[in-house]
Structure formats: structure tokens, C-alpha cells
C-alpha positions in Angstrom: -85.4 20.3 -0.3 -86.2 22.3 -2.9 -85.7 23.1 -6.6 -82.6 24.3 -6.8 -81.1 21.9 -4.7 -82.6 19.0 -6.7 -81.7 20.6 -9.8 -78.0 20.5 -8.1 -78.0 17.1 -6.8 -79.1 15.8 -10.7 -76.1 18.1 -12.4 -74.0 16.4 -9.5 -74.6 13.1 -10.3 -74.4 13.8 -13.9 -71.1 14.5 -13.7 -70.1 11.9 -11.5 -71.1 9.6 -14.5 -69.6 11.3 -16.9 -66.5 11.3 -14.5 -66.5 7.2 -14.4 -66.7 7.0 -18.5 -70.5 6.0 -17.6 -73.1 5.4 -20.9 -73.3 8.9 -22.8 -77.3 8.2 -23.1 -77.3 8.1 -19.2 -75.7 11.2 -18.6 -77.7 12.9 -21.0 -80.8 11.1 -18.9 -79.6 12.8 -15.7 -78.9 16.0 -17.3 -82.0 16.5 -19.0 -83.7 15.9 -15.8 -81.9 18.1 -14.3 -83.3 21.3 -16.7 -87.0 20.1 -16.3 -87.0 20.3 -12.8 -85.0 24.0 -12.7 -87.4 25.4 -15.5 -90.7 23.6 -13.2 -93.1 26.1 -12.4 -94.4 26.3 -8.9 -92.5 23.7 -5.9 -91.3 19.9 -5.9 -94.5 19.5 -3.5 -97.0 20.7 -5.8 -95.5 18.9 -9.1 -95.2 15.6 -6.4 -98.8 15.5 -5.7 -100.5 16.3 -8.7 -98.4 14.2 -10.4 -97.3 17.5 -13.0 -93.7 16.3 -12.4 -94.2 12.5 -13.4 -95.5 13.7 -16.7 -92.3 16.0 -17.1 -90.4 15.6 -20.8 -86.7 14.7 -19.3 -88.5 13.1 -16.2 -88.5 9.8 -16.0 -89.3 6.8 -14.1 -85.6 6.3 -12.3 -85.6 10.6 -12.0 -88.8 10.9 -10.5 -87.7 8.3 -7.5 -84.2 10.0 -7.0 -86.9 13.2 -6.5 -89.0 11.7 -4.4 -86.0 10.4 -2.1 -84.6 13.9 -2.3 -87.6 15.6 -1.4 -88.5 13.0 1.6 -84.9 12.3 3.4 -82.5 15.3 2.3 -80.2 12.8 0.4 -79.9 10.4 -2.4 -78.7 6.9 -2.7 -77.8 7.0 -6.0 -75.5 10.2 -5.1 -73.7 8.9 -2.4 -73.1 6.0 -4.1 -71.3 7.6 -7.0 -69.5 10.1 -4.4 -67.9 7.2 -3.1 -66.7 5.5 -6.5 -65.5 8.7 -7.7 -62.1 10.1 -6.1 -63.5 13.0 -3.9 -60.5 15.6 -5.4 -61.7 15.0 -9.0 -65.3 16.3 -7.6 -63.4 19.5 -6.1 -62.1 20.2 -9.4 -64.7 20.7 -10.6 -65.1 24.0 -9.1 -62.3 25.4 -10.8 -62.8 27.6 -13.5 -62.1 26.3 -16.8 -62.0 23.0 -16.1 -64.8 21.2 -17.2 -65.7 17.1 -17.0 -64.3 16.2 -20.1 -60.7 17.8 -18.8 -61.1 16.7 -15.3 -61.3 13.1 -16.8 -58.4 13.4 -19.1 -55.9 14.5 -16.6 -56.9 11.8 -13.8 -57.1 9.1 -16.6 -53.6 10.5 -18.2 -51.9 11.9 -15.4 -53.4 9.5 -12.9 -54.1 12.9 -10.6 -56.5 12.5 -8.0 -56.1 15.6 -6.1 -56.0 19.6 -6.1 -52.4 19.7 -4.5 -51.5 16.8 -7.3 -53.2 19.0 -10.3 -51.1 21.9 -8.6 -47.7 20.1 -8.7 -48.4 19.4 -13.0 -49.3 22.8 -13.6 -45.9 24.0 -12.2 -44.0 21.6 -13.9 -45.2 21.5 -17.2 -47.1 17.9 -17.0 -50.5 19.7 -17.4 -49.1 21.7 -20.3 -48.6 18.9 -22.4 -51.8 17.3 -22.5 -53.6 17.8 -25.6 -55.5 20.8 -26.0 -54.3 22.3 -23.0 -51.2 24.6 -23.0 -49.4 26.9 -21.0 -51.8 29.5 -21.0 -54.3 26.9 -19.8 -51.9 25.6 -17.0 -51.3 29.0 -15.7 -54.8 29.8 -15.7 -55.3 26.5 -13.7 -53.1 28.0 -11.3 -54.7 30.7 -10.7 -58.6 28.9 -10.1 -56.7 27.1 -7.5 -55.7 30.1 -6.1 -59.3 31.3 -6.4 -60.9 28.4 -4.9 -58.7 28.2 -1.9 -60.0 31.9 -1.3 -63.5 30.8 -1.8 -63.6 27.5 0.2 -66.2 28.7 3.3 -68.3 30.5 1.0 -72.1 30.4 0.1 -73.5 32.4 -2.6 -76.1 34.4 -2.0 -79.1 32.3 -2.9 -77.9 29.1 -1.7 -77.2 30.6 1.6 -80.6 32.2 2.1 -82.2 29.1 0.9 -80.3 26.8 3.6 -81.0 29.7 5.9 -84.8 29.8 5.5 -85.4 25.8 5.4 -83.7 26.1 8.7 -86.0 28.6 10.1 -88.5 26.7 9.0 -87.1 23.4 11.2 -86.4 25.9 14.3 -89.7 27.7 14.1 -91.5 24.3 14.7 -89.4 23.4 17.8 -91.7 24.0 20.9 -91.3 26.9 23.3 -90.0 29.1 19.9 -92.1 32.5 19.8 -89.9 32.9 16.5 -87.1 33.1 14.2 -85.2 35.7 12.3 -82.7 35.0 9.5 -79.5 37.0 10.7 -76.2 38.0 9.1 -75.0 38.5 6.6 -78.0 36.9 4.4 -79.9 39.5 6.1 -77.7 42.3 5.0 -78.2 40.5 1.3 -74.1 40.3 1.0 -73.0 39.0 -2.7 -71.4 35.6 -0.5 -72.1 34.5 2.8 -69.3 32.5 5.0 -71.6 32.1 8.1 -75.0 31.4 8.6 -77.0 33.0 11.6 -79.8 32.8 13.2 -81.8 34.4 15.9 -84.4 32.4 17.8 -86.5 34.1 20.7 -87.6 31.7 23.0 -90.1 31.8 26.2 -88.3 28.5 27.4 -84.5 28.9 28.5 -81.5 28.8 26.1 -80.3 24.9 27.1 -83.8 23.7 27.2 -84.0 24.2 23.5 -80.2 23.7 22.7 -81.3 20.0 23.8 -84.4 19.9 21.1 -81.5 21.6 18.6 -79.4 18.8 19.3 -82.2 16.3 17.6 -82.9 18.0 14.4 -82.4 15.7 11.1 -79.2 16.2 9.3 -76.9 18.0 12.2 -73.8 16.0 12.5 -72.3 17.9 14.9 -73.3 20.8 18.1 -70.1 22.7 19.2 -69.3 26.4 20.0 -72.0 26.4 22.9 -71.7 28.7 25.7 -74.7 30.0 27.6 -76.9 31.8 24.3 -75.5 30.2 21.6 -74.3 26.7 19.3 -73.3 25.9 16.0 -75.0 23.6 14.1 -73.0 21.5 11.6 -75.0 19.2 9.3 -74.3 15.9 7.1 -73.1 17.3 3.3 -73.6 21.1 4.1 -72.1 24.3 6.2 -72.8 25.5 9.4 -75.0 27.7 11.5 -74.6 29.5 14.0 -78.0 29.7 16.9 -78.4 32.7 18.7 -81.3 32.0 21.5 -82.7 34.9 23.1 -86.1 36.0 25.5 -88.1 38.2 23.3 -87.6 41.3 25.4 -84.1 41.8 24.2 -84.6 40.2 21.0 -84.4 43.7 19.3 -80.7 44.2 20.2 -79.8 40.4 19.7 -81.2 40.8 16.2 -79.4 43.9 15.7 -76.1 42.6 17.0 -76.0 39.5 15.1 -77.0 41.5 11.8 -73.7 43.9 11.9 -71.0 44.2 10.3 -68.5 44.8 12.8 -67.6 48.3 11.3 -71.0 49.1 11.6 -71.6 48.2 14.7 -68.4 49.8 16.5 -70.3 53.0 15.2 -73.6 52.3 16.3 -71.7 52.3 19.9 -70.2 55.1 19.5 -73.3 56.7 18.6 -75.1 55.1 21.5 -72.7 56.6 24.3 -73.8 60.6 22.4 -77.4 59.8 23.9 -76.6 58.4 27.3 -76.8 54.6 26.3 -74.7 52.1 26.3 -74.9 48.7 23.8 -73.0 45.7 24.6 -73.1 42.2 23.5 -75.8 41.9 24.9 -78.6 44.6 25.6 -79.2 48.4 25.2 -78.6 50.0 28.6 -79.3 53.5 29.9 -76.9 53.6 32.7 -77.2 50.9 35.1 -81.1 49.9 33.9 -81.7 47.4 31.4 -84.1 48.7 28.2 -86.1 46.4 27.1 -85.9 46.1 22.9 -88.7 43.6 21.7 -88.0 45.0 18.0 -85.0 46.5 16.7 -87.3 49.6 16.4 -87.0 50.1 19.9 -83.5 50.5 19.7 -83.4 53.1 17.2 -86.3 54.9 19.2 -83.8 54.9 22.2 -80.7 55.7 20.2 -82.9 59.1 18.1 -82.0 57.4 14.9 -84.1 56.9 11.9 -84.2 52.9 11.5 -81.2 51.7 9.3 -82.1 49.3 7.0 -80.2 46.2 7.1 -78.3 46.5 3.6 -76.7 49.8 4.4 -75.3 48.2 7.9 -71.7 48.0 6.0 -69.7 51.0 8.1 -70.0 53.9 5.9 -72.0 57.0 6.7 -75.3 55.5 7.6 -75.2 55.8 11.6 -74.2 59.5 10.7 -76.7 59.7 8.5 -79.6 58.3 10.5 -79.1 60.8 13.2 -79.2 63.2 10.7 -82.4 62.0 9.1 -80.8 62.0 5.7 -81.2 58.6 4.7 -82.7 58.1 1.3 -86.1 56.2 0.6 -84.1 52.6 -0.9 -85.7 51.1 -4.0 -88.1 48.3 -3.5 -89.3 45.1 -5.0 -92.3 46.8 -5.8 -91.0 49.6 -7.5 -90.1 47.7 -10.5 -92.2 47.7 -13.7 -90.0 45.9 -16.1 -88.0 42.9 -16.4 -84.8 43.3 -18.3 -82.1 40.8 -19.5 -84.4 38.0 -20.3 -83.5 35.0 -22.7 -86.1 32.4 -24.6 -85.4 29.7 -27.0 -84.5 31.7 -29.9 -80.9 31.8 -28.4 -80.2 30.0 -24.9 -83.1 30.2 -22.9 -85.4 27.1 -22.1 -88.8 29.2 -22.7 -91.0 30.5 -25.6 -91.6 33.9 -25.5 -95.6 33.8 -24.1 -94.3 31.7 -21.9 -91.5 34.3 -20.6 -94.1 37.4 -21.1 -97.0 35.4 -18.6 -94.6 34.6 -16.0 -93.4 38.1 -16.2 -96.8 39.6 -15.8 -97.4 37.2 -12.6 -94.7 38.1 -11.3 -96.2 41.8 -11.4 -94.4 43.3 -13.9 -96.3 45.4 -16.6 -93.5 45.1 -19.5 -90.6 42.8 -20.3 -87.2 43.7 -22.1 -86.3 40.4 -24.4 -82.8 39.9 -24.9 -81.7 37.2 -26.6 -77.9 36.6 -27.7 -76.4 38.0 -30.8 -75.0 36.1 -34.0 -71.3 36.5 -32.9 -72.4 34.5 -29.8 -72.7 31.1 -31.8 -72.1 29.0 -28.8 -75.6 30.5 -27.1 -77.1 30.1 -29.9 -76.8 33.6 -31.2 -79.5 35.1 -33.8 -78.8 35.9 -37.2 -80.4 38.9 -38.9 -83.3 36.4 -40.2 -83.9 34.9 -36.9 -84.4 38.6 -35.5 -86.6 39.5 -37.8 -88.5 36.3 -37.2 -88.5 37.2 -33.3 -89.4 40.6 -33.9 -92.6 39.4 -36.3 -93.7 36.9 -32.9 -93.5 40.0 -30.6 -95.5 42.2 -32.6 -98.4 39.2 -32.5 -98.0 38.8 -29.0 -98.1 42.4 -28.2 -101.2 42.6 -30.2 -102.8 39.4 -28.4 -102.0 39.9 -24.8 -103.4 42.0 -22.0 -101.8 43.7 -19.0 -98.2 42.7 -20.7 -96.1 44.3 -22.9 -92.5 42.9 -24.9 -89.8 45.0 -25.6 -87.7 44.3 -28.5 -84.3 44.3 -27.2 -80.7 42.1 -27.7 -77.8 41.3 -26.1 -75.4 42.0 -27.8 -71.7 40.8 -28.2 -69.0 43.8 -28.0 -66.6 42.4 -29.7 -62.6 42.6 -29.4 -62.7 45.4 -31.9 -65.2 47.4 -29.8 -67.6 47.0 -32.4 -71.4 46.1 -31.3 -72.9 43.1 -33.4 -74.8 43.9 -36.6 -75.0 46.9 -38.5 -77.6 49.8 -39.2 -80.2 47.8 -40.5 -80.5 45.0 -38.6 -81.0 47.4 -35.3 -83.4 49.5 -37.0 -85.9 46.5 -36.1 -84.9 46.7 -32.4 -86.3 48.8 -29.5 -83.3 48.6 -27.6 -79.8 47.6 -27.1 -77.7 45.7 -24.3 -73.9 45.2 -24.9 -72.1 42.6 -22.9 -68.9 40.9 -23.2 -68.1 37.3 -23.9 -65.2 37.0 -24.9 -61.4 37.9 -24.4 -61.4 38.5 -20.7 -57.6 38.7 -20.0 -56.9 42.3 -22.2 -55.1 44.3 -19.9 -57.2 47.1 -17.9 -56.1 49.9 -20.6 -57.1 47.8 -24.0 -60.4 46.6 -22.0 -61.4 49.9 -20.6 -61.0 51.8 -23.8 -62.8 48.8 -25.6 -65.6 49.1 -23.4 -65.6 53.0 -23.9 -65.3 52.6 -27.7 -68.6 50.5 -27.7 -70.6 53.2 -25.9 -69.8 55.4 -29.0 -72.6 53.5 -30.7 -76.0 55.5 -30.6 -77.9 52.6 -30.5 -76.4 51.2 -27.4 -79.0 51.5 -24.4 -77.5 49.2 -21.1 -73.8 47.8 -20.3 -74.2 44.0 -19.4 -72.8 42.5 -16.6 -69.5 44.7 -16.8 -67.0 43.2 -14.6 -67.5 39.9 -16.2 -66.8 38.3 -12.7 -68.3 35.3 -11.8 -68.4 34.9 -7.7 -66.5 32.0 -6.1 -65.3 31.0 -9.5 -63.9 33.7 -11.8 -62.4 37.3 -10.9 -63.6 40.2 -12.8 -61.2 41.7 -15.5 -59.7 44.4 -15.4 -60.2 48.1 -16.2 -60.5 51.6 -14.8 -64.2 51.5 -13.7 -64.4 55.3 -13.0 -63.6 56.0 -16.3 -65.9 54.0 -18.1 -68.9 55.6 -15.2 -67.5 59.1 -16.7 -68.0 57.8 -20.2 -71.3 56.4 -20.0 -72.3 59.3 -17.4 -71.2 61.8 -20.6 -73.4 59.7 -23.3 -76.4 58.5 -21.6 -75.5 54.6 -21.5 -77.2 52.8 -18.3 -75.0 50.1 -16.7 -76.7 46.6 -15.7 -76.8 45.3 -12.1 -76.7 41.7 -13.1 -78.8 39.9 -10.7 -77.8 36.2 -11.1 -76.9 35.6 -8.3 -73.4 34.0 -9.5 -72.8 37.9 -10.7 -74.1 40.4 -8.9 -72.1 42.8 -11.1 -72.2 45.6 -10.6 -70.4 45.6 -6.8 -72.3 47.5 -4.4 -69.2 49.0 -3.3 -68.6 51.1 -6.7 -72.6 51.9 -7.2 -72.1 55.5 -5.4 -69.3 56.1 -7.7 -71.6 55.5 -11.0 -74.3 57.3 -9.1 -72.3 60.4 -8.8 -70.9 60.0 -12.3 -74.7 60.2 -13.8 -74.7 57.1 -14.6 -78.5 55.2 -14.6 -78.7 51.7 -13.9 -80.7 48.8 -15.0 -81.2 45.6 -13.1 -81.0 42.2 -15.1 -82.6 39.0 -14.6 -80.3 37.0 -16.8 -83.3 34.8 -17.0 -82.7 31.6 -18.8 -86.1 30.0 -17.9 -88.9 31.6 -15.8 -87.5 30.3 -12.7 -84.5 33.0 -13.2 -87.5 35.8 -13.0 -86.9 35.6 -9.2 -83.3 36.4 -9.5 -84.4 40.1 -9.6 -84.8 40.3 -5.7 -81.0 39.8 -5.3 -80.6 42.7 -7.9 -82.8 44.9 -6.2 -80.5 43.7 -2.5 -77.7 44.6 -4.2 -79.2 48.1 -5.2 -80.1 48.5 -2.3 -76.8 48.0 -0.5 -75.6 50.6 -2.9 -77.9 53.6 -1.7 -79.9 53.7 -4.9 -83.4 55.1 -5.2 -86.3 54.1 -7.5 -85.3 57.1 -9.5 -82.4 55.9 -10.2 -83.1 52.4 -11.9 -84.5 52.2 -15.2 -86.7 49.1 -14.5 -89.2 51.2 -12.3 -90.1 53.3 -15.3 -92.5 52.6 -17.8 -92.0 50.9 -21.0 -92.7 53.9 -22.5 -90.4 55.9 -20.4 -87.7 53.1 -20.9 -88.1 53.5 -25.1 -87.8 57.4 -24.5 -84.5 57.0 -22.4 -83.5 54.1 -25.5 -84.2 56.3 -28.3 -82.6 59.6 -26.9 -79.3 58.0 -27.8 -80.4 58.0 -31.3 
């Protein structure tokens, strides 16, 4: 189990507390623990058996066993306990949006509701509306997380499903007679949620030889859906899997099938029948004879198609494209010089700024955009002008003390209701540049949002749109507005729009990058780095650029700093 899963389990059973009316102090306990193992550099393992993690501020003696149970056996004693004193509906409300502990207690100990369809029924008939400090508005927008959670339910996010999908690789890969296993899918074509998991294993031993060792891994609860290739795999507290077995001489087109999407894939066929093949559920075929694909390479060598990388498998033009040898060179992890959208604990983040810069520069980046909050945003701990000077007078020491490193004085800032940008003249005169997001006031309708965003990109000093849909995946829908006109706008005056890669964001869509593309617009891609663990979130950025055609050419981050300032200060 790793980090992030910890870190879950403790904010789990912090709330569970909090849920029973439990000791303040204790919650606090679990929830501090639960920050010092997210921000924990390196793995569990490592800070297990050096003993880095028992020395831990927020770690202590009680935490440090619920780890150890958690890293050892999966699961946690003290969890399930609490699961089962706690009213399993109260934990499901918990994922709707808005409704934080402190509600979700209120209305079960006022209301006496236990359940989602219960906390439905008071919303409609004005129960819910009358508690204090709740409202109509509050009930209606109630309603609607239901709504949005119902959608949801069968979802992964991105990072939660490649990390259940990898561990299980990991536990197939060991099984004996397994030459290897490939993560398939959806996580493979690095989609924004996942609803199945899938993986290919090629085997040298048949398909119910090792459906028999799949049976006896830790954790599944149930094996169902077999037929003569392939079971799913449901396990205790989790999702399901689905196991694709295969001989490695046809593991090429199993891998490619199992990747899709359908849309794709109905093309790819099409396609194949133009060059006198044929590709089923099963194998590539020239006629009546059986090709053998031991790569998915093979199968593009058969089909005369330049390989297709996995992101673009969505439906669009990239079959076409690929026989035409068109596609473009995508952008790479390795392209990018600079992280952007980082925070540190001047506002909300959870690291100093050395701190920040040295992880950045292991990470292999050569400069790093800071970008703490803004004074209007008081609840992040927002900077006043004195604070950014402050910040500004620690970067230029740093700059001037580290190697191989630079820091780029930068802000995200608020655009208020008004359209105005936080601060005035001469409190950005000390910044390098500027990122505008929005906090606040998400239900405007589309015309007063869209024409608020487009005011704030008359300010010169405005460098990169933050996070612009505001959506939050599985939990909260973006707002609205006319997202071609605002590409047009900041096309016209030279403002970059973020790719947020936190993987609760991933905003911008994929689906609307060729629009911005086409508009001129530049993009940027965004950590939204809180600690240095949230460095890695840039590889779902860069999947999500990907899956939206774009080139290294066309993302700001694989410039250099100095490039960067020159795009910054042109707005000037």
C-alpha cells in the first residue's frame, strides 16, 4: 500500500471520529498524521526501515502501528472498526460536494438521516433548508451532488486507478508461468476517470492454469465473468479488474484490443480490411492465416500505419492520420524544463521554498514558477503586499545560493467577481509573472462568467489562466461559459491557459485542447503542488496534453526560464 492510500485511510478515519463526536485532540492526531505521511519524501518502505517515519512531527506512536498494519496486510483494524460504528450512508455523504463533517453530523444528529435517499427526501421538502446555516440555495445545491454522485459511483480517478492498477501488476507479474503484464484500458490511454480496470497478462502456461493461481491472490473477494481468456477480479474494500490472459505470440493484438476505445477500434478495422487483413477479437489475420503479433508494433507494421500512441486511441482522425503519416511528435515527460503552479508555506502549501526548488531540480526540472495564493484568498492563506515582498527578498537569496535551479517569482492570483486581478501596479511590479484563477462565485451564468473571465485578460500583467473550468472530477461540474470565446480572447492577447494537472482537475478537457490550439492559444501545465509529493502530478498533465495532440512547442513549461519571462513580459 502506498502513500496515497495511507494518507487516505488516516483522512478516513479522521472523519469517522469526527463523525462519532470523538475528542477534538484525537482527530487533530489522525489528521496531522495524515499530512506527514502525504508530504514524506521517498516510499512507506524506506521511511519503515530506517525508521525516518517514526521520527515524523504528526507521527506518532498509535500512527506509526496503523502504518505498519497498513503497509503489511492491506487494511486496518482501527478503520474497520470505526466503519462499522458509523452508519455506512453518513460515510457516502461525504462525497458530496459541499457537505463537509461538521454538516454531515448536524443533519444525522438533527434530522436523524442516515442515508443518501433520506438526505434526498429533506432536501425536497424543505427539512434540510431549515437547519441552521444551511438554506435553500444549500439544499438545492445538495440536490444536485447527489445527482452528481449517482453519475460518478463506478468511477476511479486517474491516479487512484493507475495506482491500484500497477500494485496489481506487480501481484500478477510474480504468479509463475507469467512472461509479463501490461496495464490496459483506459489507464493506459491516461483517461481523466477510469470505470474499469484491465489487464493483459501473457502467459507460457494455459489461461485456466493461471485463473486457478488468480483465484488465490490476497484481497480478491470474488472471481466471476470467466470464459475461456478472461475473469474479473473483485477485491475486499476496492473495485474490480478485469484479466485478460494471452500466449505471447498474439499478445500485440490482445494488448491493442483491450487498450481501445471502441470508436477507435471499429476504425482500426475498417482500416485493416483496406490492406487485406482482417482484426477480430482476437488476432490479426491475413485471410485465413493467423499473423503472429508479439508487440503491438507488429500490428501496425501489418496494417502500414505509423504506431498510434495510446492517448490519441479516442476515435478521431488518428487511424486516418497514421496511414497518412501525419501524426505529430506528442510532447514528453522529458520535454519539460519548468514546473509551474507550485505552492509553499507562505500561503497553503506544506513546504519552504528550498525545499520546493530541490525537489524540483531532482525531479529534472532546471527552473520553478512559485505561485502562492493572493490576499483576497484569506482562507489559503493569501499574501499581503508585505508578505510578497518578503517572499520575493527569500527568492532572490536562493536564486543567488543555489546551483542548477532557478525560482520564478510568480502568483496566483484571485480574479475576482468584478474581473479585477488582485493587487495593484505596484505590488506586481515585484513579480515575474502572473496566474489568474478563480475561487470564488462559481454559479454566474455562462454570459457574466465568460465576460468576467475575458475582462481579467485585459490586464497586461496577466501571464497563464488557472484551472479554467473550475470543475472538480467526480465531485463538482465545471461552470459555465462559452469556452471558444474566451480561447479567441486569450488567442488575440497573448494569455496562456493552464492544464491543471491535479489529478482531481485535469482542466483543461482534452476534448477542447484542439480548439485552444487552433485559436493560438499557448498552454501551460500546472502542478498545483501543495507539498513536493504534488511535483509528480505533472505526468497526468503531460497525459492529458497528450490526449489533446499538443506538441512540445506548444506548452510553455518546455521553454526556458528565460524564454518563459520573455513570453511574461511581452504582455507588458
Amino acid at each position: 500500500m502506498d502513500k496515497k492510500a495511507v494518507a487516505k485511510a488516516f483522512e478516513r478515519i479522521a472523519a469517522l471520529l469526527e463523525l462519532k463526536g470523538e475528542n477534538p485532540f484525537r482527530v487533530r492526531a489522525f489528521t496531522a498524521a495524515e499530512r506527514a505521511i502525504s508530504g514524506l519524501p521517498g516510499t512507506l518502505e524506506e521511511a519503515l526501515a530506517d525508521g525516518s517515519l517514526a521520527g515524523t512531527k504528526g507521527v506518532g506512536p498509535a500512527s506509526l502501528a496503523i502504518v505498519q498494519e497498513l503497509v503489511k496486510t492491506g487494511r486496518s483494524t482501527v478503520l474497520e472498526e470505526l466503519q462499522e460504528q458509523v452508519p455506512p450512508g453518513l460515510i457516502e455523504m461525504l462525497q458530496i460536494s459541499g457537505l463537509g463533517v461538521a454538516k454531515v453530523r448536524q443533519i444525522h444528529e438533527t434530522l436523524q438521516i442516515e442515508t443518501i435517499a433520506e438526505l434526498e427526501e429533506a432536501a425536497r421538502d424543505g427539512a434540510l433548508a431549515k437547519l441552521p446555516r444551511f438554506g435553500a440555495k444549500t439544499a438545492e445545491n445538495i440536490l444536485k451532488g447527489i445527482t452528481f454522485l449517482r453519475q460518478a459511483s463506478g468511477f476511479r480517478l486517474a491516479h487512484h486507478a493507475r495506482d491500484e492498477a500497477e500494485a496489481l501488476a506487480r501481484a500478477l507479474a510474480a504468479l509463475p508461468g507469467v512472461v509479463r503484464v501490461e496495464v490496459s484500458g483506459e489507464v493506459r490511454r491516461r483517461s481523466e476517470v477510469v470505470r474499469e480496470l484491465v489487464l493483459v497478462v501473457v502467459a507460457d502456461v494455459p489461461p485456466a492454469e493461471l485463473f486457478e493461481r488468480l483465484a488465490k491472490l490476497p484481497g480478491v473477494s470474488e472471481f466471476s465473468g470467466r470464459d475461456e481468456r478472461q475473469v474479473t477480479l473483485r477485491f475486499a474494500g476496492a473495485g474490480a479488474a478485469r484479466v485478460v490472459v494471452t500466449a505471447p505470440a498474439n499478445a500485440g493484438a490482445v494488448l491493442l484490443r483491450t487498450t481501445g476505445s471502441e470508436v477507435h477500434l471499429e476504425k482500426l478495422i475498417t482500416h485493416a480490411k483496406t490492406v487485406g487483413h482482417s482484426f477480430d477479437a482476437t488476432a490479426l489475420w491475413k485471410g485465413s492465416a493467423f499473423v503472429p503479433t508479439p508487440d503491438e508494433a507488429a500490428i501496425y507494421d501489418a496494417l502500414r500505419l505509423a504506431p498510434i500512441p495510446p492517448e490519441l486511441r479516442e476515435g478521431g482522425e488518428e487511424v486516418a492520420r497514421a496511414a497518412a503519416g501525419t501524426l505529430p511528435t506528442l510532447i514528453e515527460r522529458s520535454d519539460l524544463k519548468g514546473m509551474l503552479h507550485c505552492h509553499s508555506n507562505y500561503s497553503d502549501g506544506g513546504t519552504t521554498i528550498e525545499e520546493l526548488a530541490l525537489a524540483c531540480q531532482e525531479a529534472g526540472y532546471s527552473w520553478v514558477g512559485l505561485t502562492d495564493h493572493s490576499q483576497a484568498a484569506v482562507y489559503a492563506g493569501g499574501l499581503a503586499p508585505d508578505d510578497l515582498q518578503r517572499q520575493a527578498d527569500e527568492v532572490d537569496r536562493l536564486n543567488a545560493r543555489l546551483s542548477g535551479i532557478r525560482i520564478l517569482k510568480g502568483i496566483e492570483a484571485d480574479s475576482r467577481q468584478d474581473a479585477a486581478v488582485d493587487y495593484d501596479e505596484a505590488v506586481f511590479s515585484c513579480l515575474e509573472f502572473v496566474m489568474a484563477s478563480i475561487h470564488s462565485r462559481f454559479g454566474m451564468a455562462r454570459e457574466e462568467m465568460t465576460a468576467r473571465i475575458c475582462r481579467a485578460m485585459e490586464d497586461p500583467h496577466l501571464t497563464i489562466l488557472g484551472h479554467l473550468t473550475g470543475r472538480l472530477l467526480l465531485s463538482r461540474d465545471a461552470y459555465q461559459l462559452d469556452q471558444d470565446r474566451i480561447f479567441e480572447v486569450a488567442g488575440q492577447r497573448g494569455v496562456a491557459i493552464e492544464i491543471n494537472a491535479d489529478p482531481q482537475r485535469l482542466d483543461l478537457d482534452w476534448r477542447v485542447l484542439p480548439a485552444a490550439r487552433k485559436a493560438g492559444v499557448r498552454i501551460s501545465l500546472g502542478a498545483d503542488a501543495h507539498n513536493t509529493a504534488g511535483i509528480r502530478n505533472m505526468e497526468f498533465g503531460v497525459g492529458i496534453a497528450r490526449k489533446g495532440w499538443l506538441t512540445k512547442g506548444e506548452v510553455l513549461n518546455c521553454l526556458s526560464a528565460d524564454e518563459f519571462l520573455a513570453v511574461a513580459r511581452s504582455r507588458r
